[in-house]
C-alpha positions in Angstrom: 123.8 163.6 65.6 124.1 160.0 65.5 126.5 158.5 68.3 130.1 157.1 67.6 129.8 154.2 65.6 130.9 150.0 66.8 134.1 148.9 66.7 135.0 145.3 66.1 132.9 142.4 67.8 133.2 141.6 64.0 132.2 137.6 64.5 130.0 137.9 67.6 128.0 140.7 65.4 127.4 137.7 62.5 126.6 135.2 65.3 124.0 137.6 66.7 122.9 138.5 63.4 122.3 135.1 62.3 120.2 134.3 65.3 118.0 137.2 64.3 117.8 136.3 60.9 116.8 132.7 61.9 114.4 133.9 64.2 116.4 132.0 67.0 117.4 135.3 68.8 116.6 134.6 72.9 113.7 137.6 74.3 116.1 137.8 77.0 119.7 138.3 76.6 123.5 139.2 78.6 126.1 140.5 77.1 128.9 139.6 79.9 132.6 140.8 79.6 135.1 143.0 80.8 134.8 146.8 81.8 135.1 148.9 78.6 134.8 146.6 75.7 131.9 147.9 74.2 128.9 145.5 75.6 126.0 148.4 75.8 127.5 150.1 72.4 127.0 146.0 71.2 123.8 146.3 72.5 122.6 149.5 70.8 124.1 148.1 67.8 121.6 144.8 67.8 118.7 146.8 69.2 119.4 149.0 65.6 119.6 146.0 63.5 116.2 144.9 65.1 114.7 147.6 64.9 115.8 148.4 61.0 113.3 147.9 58.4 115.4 147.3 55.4 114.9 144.1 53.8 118.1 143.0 52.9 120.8 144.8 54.8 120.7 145.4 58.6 121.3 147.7 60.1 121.2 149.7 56.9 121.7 152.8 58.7 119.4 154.6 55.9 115.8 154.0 57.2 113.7 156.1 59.4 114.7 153.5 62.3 117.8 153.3 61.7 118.2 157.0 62.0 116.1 157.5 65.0 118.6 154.6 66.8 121.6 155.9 65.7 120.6 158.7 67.4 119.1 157.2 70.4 115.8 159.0 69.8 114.0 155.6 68.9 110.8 155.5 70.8 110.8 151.7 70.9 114.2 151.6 72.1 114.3 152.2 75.6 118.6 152.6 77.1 118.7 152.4 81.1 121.7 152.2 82.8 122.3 154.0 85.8 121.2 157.1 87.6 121.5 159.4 91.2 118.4 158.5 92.6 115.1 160.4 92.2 114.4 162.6 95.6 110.8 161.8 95.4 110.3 158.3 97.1 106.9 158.0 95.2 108.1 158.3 91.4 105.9 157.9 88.4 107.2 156.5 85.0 107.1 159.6 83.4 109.7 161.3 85.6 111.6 157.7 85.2 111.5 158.8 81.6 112.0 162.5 81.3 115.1 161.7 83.9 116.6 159.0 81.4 115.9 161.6 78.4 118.0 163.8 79.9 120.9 161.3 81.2 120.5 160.4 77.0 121.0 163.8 75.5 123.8 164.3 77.7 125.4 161.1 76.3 124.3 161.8 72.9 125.8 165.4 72.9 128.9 163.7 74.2 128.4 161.1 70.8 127.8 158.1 73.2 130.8 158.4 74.9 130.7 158.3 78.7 132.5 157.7 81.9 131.3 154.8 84.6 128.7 155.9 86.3 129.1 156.7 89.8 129.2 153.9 92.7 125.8 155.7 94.2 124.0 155.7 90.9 121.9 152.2 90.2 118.8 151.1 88.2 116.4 151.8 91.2 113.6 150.5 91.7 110.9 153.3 90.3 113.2 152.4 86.6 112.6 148.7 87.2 108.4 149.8 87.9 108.7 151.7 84.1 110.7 149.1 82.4 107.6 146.9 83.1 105.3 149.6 82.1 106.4 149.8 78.9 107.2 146.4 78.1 103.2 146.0 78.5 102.9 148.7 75.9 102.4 148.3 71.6 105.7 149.8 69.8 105.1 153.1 68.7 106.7 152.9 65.2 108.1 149.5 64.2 107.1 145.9 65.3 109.0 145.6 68.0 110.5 147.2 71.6 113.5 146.7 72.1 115.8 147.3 76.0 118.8 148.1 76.7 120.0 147.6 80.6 123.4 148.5 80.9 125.4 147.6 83.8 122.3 145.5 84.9 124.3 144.6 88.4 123.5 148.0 89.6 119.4 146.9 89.6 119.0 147.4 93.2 116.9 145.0 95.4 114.6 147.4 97.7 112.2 146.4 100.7 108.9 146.7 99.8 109.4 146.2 96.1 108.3 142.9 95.8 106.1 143.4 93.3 108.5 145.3 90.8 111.3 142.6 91.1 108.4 139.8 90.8 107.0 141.5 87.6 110.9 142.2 86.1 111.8 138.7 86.5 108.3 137.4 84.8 108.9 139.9 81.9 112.7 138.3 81.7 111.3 134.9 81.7 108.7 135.3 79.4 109.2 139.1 77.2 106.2 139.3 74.5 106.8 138.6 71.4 107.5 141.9 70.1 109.5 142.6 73.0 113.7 142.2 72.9 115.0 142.6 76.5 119.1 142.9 76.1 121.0 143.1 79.3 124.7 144.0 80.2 127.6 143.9 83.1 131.2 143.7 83.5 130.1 141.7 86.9 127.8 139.0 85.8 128.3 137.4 89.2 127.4 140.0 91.2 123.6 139.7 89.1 120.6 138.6 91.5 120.9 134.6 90.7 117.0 134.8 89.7 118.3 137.3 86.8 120.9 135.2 85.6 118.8 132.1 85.5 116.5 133.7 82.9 118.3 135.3 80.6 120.9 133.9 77.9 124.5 134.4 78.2 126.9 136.0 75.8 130.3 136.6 76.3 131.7 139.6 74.9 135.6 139.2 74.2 138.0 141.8 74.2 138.9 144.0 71.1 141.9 143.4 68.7 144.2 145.9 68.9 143.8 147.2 65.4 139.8 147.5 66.5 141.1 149.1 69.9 143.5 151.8 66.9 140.4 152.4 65.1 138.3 153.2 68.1 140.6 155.3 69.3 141.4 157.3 65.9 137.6 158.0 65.5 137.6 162.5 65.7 135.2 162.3 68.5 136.7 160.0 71.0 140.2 161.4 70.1 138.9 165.0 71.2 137.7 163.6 74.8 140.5 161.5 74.9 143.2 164.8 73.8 141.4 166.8 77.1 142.5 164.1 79.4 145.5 164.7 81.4 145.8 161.1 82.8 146.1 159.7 79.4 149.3 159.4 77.4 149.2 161.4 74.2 150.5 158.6 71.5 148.4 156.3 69.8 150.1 153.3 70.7 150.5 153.9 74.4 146.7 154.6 74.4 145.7 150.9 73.2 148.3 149.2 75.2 146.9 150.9 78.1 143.2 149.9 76.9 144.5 146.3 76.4 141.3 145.3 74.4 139.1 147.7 76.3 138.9 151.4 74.9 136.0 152.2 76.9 138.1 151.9 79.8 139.8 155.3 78.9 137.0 157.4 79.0 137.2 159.4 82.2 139.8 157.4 83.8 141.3 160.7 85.1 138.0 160.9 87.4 138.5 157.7 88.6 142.6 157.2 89.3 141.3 159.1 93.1 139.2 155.9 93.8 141.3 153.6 92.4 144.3 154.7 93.8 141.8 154.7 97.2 141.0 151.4 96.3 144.1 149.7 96.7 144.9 151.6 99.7 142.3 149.2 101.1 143.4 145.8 99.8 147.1 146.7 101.0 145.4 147.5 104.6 143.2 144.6 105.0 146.0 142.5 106.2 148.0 145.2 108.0 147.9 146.0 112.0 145.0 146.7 113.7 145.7 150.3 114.0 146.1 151.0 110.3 143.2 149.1 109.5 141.1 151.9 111.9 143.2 155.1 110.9 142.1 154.1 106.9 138.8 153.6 107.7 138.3 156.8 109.5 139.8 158.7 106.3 136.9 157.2 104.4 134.6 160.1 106.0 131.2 161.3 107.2 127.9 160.1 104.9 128.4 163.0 102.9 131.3 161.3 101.6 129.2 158.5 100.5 129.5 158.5 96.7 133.0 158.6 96.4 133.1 156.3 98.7 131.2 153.7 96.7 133.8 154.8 93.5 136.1 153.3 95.7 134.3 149.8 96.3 133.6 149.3 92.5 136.7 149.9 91.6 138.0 147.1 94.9 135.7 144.6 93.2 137.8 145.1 89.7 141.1 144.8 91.6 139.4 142.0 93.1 138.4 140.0 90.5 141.6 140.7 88.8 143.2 138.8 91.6 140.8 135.8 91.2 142.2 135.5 87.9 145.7 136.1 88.5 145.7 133.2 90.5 143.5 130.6 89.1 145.9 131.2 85.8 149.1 130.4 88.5 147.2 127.8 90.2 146.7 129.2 93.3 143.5 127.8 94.1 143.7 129.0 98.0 144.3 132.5 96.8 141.5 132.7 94.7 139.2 131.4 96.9 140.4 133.9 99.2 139.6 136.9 96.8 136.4 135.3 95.7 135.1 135.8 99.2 136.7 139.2 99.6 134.6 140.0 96.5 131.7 138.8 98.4 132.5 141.0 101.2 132.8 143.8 99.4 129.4 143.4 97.8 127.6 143.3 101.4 129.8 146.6 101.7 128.1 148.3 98.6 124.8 147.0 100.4 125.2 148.6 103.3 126.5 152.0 101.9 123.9 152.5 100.1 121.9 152.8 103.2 122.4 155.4 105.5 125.2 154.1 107.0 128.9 156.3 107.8 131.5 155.3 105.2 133.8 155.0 107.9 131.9 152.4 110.0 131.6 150.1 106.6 134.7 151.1 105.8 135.7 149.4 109.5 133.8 146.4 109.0 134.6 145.8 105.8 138.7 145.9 106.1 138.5 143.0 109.3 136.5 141.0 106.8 138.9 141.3 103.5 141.4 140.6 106.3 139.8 137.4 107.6 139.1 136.3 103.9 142.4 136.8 102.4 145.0 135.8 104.9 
């Protein structure tokens, strides 16, 4: 069953398909914008239109390839975003894979529709290990591989994995020739600095609200949509709520608990001493740790929306003071990911958005 199709991005679609056309197309590219506007759906879209073998129109959506992609069951398109972590500390490519087939079906079965991932998932290393595998590899039925990496921020730096990062950034810097690598993130500054200096920006703008209508009329995203109690039921409520960003509605009834946790936190970073430690405490044992990291992503959106609230009012004090409590909160993520209590970060990490916003 193919997946829902893309909405809008009408003139950025012609730009990108003119670069193809002219052959001028980057190896190595990042599609950049805010949360929920479509950038991996963009990507899968391009990634089709590559991989399509119809002369004149492309994507025809009539060809084997075309098929096969529309369906994410391409075996030259390769769609990593990511994932829990694999138990087994020693993982081989070909559980990288069967794990990703799965996460796929799921996400096909769903017709490409899916909520953010959650803050403890991340494109691990052992993924990074495979990406390079297969990059080394022939297609299998076209000319050309081409790879998605959605939410590319997530790629975790690991000790020890020298070697995988080394080999990643080479294969950004250089992809073969039949090779397409086609990156994403609503975060672009959170991406290792040696990423972003090999790949080719592109900013991906948020939809009009007749595409945001249209999106949000399609039967299968108004069924998941219809089952979600946060949402409001009419039409027009819906895309004012998505201002330009549909994607933003799927699941947001899952995350309203760490957003709502979220801003709990920026409101207590420059309270009293005392409520700074009761908050923190709430945060929980290590077994708390995932929802815990929900609740950092969605600081670092309420974050970044501060940044820009201010540089559009001219505050340049204020947003330098959130641009370093966005820093803050990314050493944060670092160090929950380890095997650190949510409530000692959490502890640490409050006196340091205090210190950087007052």
């Amino acid at each position: 069953m193919p997946i829902v199709p893309l909405y809008g991005h009408a003139a950025l679609r012609e730009r990108l398909a003119a670069s193809a056309d002219r052959g001028a197309l980057p190896g190595s590219l990042l599609l950049h914008g805010p949360r929920g506007v479509g950038k991996q759906r963009l990507a899968l879209w391009l990634a089709q239109r590559l991989l399509c073998t119809d002369p004149a129109v492309r994507p025809c959506g009539r060809c084997q390839s075309c098929r096969y992609a529309g369906e994410l069951a391409h075996p030259d398109l390769r769609w990593v975003y990511p994932r829990p972590r694999l138990k087994d500390a020693d993982t081989t490519s070909k559980e990288v894979e069967q794990d990703y087939a799965e996460g796929t079906a799921q996400r096909v079965e769903a017709g490409g529709l899916y909520s953010a991932p959650s803050g403890s998932d991340a494109i691990y290393v052992a993924t990074v290990r495979a990406i390079v595998q297969q990059a080394a590899m022939s297609p299998a039925l076209g000319r050309r591989k081409v790879f998605v990496l959605g939410e590319a921020e997530r790629m975790v730096p690991q000790e020890g994995a020298d070697a995988a990062a080394n080999a990643f950034l080479k294969l950004l810097e250089e992809p073969p020739d039949d090779t397409t690598l086609i990156l994403t993130s609503s975060e672009p500054g959170a991406l290792l600095p040696t990423i972003r200096s090999r790949v080719v920006g592109v900013r991906v703008a948020p939809l009009a609200d007749a595409d945001v209508a249209a999106f949000l009329d399609d039967p299968i995203v108004a069924a998941a949509l219809d089952a979600d109690r946060a949402l409001p039921r009419g039409s027009a409520d819906r895309v004012a709520l998505a201002a330009g960003a549909p994607g933003s509605l799927i699941g947001r009834g899952e995350h309203a608990a760490a957003s709502e946790a979220a801003r709990r936190l920026l409101d207590a970073a420059t309270a009293d001493r005392a409520t700074r430690f009761r908050l923190a405490f709430q945060q929980g044992s290590a077994r708390a740790r995932g929802a815990f990291s929900d609740t950092l992503d969605e600081l670092t959106v309420l974050l970044h929306a501060r940044v820009h609230d201010a540089l559009r009012g001219a505050d340049e004090r204020g947003a330098a003071g959130a641009a370093r409590a966005v820093e803050c909160v990314e050493r944060a993520k670092e160090r929950a990911a380890g095997n650190v209590s949510p409530a000692l970060v959490g502890a640490a990490l409050l006196r340091d958005l205090g210190a950087a916003l007052r």
